[in-house]
N, C-alpha and C positions, 0 to 999 in steps of 0.2 A: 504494500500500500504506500503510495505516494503521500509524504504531508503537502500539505499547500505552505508555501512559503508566507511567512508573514510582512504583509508592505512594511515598510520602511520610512519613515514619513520621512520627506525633500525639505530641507530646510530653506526658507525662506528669505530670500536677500534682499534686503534695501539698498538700493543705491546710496551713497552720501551723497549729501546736499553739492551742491555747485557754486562756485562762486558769482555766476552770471543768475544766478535765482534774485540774485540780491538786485534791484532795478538800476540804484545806479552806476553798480559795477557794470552792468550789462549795458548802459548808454555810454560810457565811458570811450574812446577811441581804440581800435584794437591795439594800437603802440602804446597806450597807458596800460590797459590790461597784463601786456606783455611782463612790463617792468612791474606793473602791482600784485599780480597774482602770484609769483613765486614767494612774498612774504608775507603772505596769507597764514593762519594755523584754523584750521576748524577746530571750535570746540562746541561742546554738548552746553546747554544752559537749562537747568532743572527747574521747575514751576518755585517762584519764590526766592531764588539767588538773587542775592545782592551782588552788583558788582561793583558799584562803590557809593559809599557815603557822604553826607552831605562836606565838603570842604578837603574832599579826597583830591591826593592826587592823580590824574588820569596818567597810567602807565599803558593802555592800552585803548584802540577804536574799532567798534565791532560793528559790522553788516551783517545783519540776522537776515537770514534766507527762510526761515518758515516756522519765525518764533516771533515774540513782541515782548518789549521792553517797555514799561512805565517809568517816567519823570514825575518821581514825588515830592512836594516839599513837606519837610515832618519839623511840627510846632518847638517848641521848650516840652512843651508836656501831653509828647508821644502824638496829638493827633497830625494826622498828615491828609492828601490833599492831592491828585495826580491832576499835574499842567501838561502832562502831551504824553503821546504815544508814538512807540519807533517801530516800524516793521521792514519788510521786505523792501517799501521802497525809499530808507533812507539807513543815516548812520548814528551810533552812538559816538560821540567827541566831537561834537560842532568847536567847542570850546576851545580844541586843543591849535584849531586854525583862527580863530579870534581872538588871540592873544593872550588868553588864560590858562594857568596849567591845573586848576578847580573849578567846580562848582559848588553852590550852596544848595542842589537839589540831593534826593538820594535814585540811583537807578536801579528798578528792581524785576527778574521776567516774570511778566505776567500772565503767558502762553507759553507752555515750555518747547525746545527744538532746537538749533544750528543756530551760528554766526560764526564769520571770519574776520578774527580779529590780527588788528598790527600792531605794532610796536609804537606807540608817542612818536619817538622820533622820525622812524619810515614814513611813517604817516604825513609829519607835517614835512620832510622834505619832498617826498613826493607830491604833497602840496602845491610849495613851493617851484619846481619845477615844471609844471604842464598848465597852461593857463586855461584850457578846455576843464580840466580837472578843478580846478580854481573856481570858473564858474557856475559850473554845477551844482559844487557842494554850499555855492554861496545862496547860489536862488532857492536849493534846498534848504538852507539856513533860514529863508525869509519865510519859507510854506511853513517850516515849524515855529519861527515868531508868530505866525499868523495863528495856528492853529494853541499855540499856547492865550496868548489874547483873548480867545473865542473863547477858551476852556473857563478864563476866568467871568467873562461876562456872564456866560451858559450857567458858573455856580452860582453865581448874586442872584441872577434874576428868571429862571426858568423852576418847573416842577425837581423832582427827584424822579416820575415818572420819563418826563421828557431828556431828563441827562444821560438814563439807563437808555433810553433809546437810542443816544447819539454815540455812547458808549459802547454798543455793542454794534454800532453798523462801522463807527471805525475799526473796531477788532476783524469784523467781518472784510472790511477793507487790505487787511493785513495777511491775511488766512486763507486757503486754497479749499476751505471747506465752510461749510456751515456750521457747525459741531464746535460748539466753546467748550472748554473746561475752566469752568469760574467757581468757583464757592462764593456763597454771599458775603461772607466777612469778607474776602478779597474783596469785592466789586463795592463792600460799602467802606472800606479803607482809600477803595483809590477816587472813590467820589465824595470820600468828607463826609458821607449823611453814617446813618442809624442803620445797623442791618436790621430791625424791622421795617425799616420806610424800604429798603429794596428789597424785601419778604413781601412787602404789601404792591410796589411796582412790577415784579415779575409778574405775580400772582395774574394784575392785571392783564398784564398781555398773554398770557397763557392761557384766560378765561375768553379771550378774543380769540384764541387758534394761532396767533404768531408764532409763537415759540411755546416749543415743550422745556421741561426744566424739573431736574430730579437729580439730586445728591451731586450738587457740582455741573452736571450736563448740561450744556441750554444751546437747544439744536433752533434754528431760525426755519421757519414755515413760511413766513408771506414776510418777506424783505421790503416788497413795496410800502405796504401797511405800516412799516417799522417807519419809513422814511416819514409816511402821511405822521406820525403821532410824534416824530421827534422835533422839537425845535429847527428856527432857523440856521443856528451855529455850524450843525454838522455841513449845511450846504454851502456856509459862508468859507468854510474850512474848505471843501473840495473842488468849489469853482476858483478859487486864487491856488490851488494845486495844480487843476487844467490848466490855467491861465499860465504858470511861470514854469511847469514840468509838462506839456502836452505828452513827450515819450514817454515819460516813467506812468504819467494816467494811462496810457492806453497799454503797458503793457500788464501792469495792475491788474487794471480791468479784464484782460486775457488771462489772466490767473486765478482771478477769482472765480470765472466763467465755467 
């Protein structure tokens, strides 16, 4: 009698991330790429890592290809407050090309996965050296003033409902999925409220069919809807992103798609 051999399960390979996932490594000119890619290091960045604190020095600049990174500013007494969000299409270290080697924010991943990060130095001489490079990261520089500005008016003066909205279509902006992984105390740390006020905003939009949302999960159903219930902020954010990045919007957009 013959046994039947038993399968063998194939183990499954992920490709690692690419440095061109990142937008604007990928708009960059192929003779920058050249010179910036070999001092590249991918690393892994786990949901919650700090990468540096408020009046740190930056020793390193990272392009996360299919993770996000929160700008928070945290009080004297622990409360904090997120002014902007980093994804796929920009970088961590604006600072370290605008003449600063700190900030007073702290940076934390808020979506965990990849970025390629460089040395301080490489970074800013590579800066220095390519004026196409130069430009890029500068007009990138002005989408994130913009989008930090917006973040502060959106917390004065809009709901807690409408900021959770605008909060998760920019995650969603960032991410090749629908599929968050948020816990509430995250999502009510980086937006300064009550984790009951975003207990009582989820609730609502999951009672409308947007989004599902259970233990962390919060998977997006009707994105248009999200857009109708979110303030104007998120739009003010995205139309000066079109307007100063046209390449990096559209290939976002091809990403998220």
């Amino acid at each position: 009698m013959i046994k039947a051999n038993k399968s063998i399960p194939i183990p499954i390979i992920i490709p690692a991330p690419e440095p061109k996932q990142n937008h604007l490594i990928a708009t960059l000119s192929s003779e920058v790429q050249k010179r910036l890619i070999p001092h590249l290091q991918l690393v892994h960045l786990p949901l919650g890592k700090v990468l540096y604190e408020s009046g740190d020095t930056l020793h390193y600049a990272y392009f996360p290809t299919d993770c996000i990174i929160s700008l928070l500013y945290v009080t004297l007494d622990g409360a904090s407050a997120e002014i902007s969000v980093i994804g796929n299409e920009g970088i961590l270290g604006t600072t370290l090309f605008m003449g600063g080697e700190s900030t007073p924010s702290r940076a934390v991943v808020q979506s965990a996965g990849h970025a390629y990060r460089i040395s301080a130095q490489k970074f800013k001489d590579e800066f220095a050296l390519h004026s196409d490079m130069m430009t890029l990261l500068l007009l990138y520089t002005q989408v994130l003033i913009t989008q930090m500005a917006q973040t502060a008016v959106c917390n004065r003066h809009h709901s807690v409902d409408q900021q959770l909205c605008r909060w998760i279509l920019l995650s969603l902006d960032r991410l090749p999925t629908n599929h968050l992984i948020m816990t509430q105390e995250l999502i009510a740390n980086m937006l300064g409220v009550r984790r009951e006020s975003v207990t009582d905003a989820a609730g609502k939009l999951q009672k409308l069919g947007i989004i599902s949302y259970h233990r962390g999960h919060i998977i997006v159903h009707d994105r248009a809807k999200l857009e109708q219930l979110s303030c104007e902020c998120y739009a003010v954010v995205k139309k000066e992103s079109e307007r100063l990045l046209p390449e990096i919007h559209t290939r976002q957009a091809l990403t998220c798609n």
